[in-house]
N, C-alpha and C positions, 0 to 999 in steps of 0.2 A: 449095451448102448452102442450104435453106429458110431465110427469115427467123425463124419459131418454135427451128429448129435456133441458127441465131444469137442469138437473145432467151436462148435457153439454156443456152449457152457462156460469153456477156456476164452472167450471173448470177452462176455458177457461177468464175467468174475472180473477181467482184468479193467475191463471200462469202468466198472461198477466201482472195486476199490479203490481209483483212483477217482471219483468223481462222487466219491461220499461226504470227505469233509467239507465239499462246498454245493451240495445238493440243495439241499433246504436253501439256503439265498437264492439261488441260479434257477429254481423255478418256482421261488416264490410262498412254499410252504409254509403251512403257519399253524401252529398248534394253540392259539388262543379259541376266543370264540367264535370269531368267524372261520377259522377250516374247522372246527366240531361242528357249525353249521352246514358247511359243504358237504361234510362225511353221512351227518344223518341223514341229508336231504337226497341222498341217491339213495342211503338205503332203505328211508320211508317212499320213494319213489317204485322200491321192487318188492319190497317187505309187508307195505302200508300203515301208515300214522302211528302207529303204536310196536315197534319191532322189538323181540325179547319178551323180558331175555334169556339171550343163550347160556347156557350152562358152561361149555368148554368149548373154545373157538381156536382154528388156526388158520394164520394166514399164512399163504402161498407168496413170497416175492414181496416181502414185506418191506424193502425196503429201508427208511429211516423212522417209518413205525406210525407215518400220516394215521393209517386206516384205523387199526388196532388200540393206539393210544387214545383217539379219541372214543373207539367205541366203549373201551375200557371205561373211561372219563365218564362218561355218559351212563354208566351202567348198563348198556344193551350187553355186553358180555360181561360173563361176570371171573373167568378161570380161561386166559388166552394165552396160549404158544405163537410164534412169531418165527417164522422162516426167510433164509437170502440165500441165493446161491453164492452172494458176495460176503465173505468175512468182515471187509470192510463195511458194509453196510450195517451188519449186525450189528459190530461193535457201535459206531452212529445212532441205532434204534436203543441199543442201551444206554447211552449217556442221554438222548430225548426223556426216556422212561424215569433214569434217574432225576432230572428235571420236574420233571411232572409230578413226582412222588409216588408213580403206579411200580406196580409188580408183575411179572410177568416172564415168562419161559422161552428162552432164543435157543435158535438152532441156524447150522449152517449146512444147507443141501439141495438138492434139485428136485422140481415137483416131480419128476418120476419117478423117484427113488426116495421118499418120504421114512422116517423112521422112528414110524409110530405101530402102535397094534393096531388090530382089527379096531370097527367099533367106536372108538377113543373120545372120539368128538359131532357138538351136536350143531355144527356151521361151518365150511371149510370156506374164505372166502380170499378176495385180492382185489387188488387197483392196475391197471392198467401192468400186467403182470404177463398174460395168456400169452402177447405176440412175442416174447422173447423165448419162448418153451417149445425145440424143437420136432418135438412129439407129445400134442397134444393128447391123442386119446388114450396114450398110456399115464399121461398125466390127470387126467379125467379118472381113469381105472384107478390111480390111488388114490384119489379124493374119493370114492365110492365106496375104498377097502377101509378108509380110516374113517368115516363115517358111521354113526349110529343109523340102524333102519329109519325111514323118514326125515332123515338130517338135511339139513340144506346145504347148498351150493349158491355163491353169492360173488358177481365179477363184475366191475366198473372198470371205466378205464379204456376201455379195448376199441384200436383204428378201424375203424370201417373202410373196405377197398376203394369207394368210391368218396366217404369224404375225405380221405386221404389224399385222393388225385384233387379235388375242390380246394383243400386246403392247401395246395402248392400255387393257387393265385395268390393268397396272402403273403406267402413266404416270399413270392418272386417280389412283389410291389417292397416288402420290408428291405431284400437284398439293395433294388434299385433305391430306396430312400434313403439307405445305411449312411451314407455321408453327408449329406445333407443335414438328416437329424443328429448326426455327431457332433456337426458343429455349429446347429444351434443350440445343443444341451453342454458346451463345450466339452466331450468325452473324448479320453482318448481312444485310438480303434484298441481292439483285442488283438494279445500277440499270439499271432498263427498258431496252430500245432502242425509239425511236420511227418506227422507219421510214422517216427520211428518205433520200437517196440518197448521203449523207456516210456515214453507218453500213452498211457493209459488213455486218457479222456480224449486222445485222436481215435478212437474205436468208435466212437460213439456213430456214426452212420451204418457200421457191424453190427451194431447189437439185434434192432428189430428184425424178426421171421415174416410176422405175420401180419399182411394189413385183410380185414374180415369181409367174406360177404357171411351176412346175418345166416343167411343156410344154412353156409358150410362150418359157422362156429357151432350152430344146432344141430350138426350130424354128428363133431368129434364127440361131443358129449355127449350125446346116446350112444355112441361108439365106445366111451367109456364105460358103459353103464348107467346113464341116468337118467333119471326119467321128466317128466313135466316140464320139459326142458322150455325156457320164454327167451326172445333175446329182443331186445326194443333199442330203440336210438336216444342220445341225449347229445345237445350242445351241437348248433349251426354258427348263427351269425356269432355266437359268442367264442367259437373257436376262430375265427374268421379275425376276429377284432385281436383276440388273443396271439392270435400266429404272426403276425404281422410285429405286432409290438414286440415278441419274445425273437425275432426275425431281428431287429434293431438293434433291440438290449443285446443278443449274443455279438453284436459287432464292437463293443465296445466295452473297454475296461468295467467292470463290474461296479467297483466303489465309487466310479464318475456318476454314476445314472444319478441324477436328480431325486432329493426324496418326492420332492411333487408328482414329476414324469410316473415317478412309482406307484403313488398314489391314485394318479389317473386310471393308469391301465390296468392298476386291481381293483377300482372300482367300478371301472367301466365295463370288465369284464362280465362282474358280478351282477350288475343291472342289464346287460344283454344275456346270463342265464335266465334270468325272470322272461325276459320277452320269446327265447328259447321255449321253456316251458309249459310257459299259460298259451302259448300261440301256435308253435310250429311242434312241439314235439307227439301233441294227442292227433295229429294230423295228417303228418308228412311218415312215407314209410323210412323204416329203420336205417334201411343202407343210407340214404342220403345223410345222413350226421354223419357227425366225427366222429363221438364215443358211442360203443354198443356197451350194454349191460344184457347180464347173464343171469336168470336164476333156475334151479334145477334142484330136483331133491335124490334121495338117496332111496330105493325102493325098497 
């Protein structure tokens, strides 16, 4: 592994364990019914209405265990492993899992360096996971090696180059509102982070590599080895609405935000995916979204 490769990893571990035990509030996560709605509805989006199930699953960058728990929940996999390059985060996904009453196998390592046998599994998938992975196709090459012949390959989540630069209109209008709406939801501001190397969760502009053009995510992956490789777009106006709000929310103390304000903007979000969907997503090509989605099999 490159020294940059490792400056990247060492990043990405140090934002992550600091920024686990307050993950799930701070972007809203929700392991009830409604995120098991979210989580199917991308992967019946790439899978089709009926996905599974899988036999033995692993996720890549699993985070607090969003993807995995619920598909668990759900039944679409039925025997899941669960990966983070963050300890911190692992440990996170196992108190969710204890929560929930599932069962399930964690590990803590980098998708290029996986350590697992050949064969092992018949799903490798993640959530918005790919841009922080600073060698894609070698990470590709082990989702291929741990893969059974035919297995799939399954990624949500992932910034598109160009709705990334689109989505910095929201963010600018949220900056310029940030006071405003602070003090009509009476919230305090958030206190700064100053970047020193004790503050963890000042990394957080470090962590992302990669923002996608839809090609070049569909080369590392044949790059890796994979074949039938699709990548499509999801989420316009609904990231637009959402960036802006989470623009706001991060200027101010967390436990101030209004449960209503909260309310709004998780609902509002959610009714501008449906209009995403039904309208602009069978239509409009891929790079212009926000999130790309991945599937690819294992030949």
């Amino acid at each position: 592994m490159t020294r940059v490769a490792e400056e990247i990893h060492d990043v990405n571990v140090r934002y992550h364990d600091a920024a686990a035990a307050s993950y799930d509030g701070k972007w809203g996560v929700d392991y009830g019914e409604v995120g098991r709605a979210q989580v199917l509805g991308k992967v019946r989006k790439l899978l089709g209405a009926d996905p599974g199930p899988f036999g033995r699953s692993l996720e890549i960058g699993a985070g607090t265990g969003y993807f995995t728990l619920h598909l668990l929940a759900a039944g679409v996999v039925r025997d899941a492993v669960a990966t983070d390059i963050s300890p911190g985060m692992v440990a996170a996904l196992e108190a969710n899992a204890r929560r929930m009453g599932l069962d399930l196998r964690t590990a803590a390592c980098a998708a290029e360096e996986l350590p697992f046998e050949d064969g092992s599994f018949d799903i490798v998938l993640g959530h918005a996971i790919l841009h922080h992975i600073p060698d894609l196709a070698r990470a590709f090459a082990e989702m291929r090696r741990v893969l059974r012949p035919g297995g799939t390959v399954l990624f949500a989540g992932e910034p598109s180059a160009r709705g990334d630069r689109l989505a910095a209109i929201p963010k600018r209008a949220g900056l310029r509102a940030a006071p405003l709406w602070r003090r009509l939801m009476r919230a305090r501001p958030a206190p700064p982070h100053h970047g020193d190397a004790a503050d963890g969760e000042s990394l957080e502009p470090l962590v992302d590599v990669h923002a996608f053009v839809p090609e070049d995510l569909e080369d590392a992956a044949i790059a890796g080895g994979l074949a039938d490789v699709r990548v499509r777009g999801e989420e316009l106006v609904a990231n637009w609405f959402g960036w802006f709000n989470r623009t706001v929310e991060a200027s101010a103390e967390y436990d101030d935000i209004p449960w209503l304000w909260r309310q709004y903007a998780f609902r509002g979000y959610l009714a501008l995916q449906t209009v995403d969907r039904a309208l602009l997503e069978p239509r409009l090509p891929a790079g212009i979204f926000y999130n790309l989605m991945l599937t690819a099999r294992r030949p």
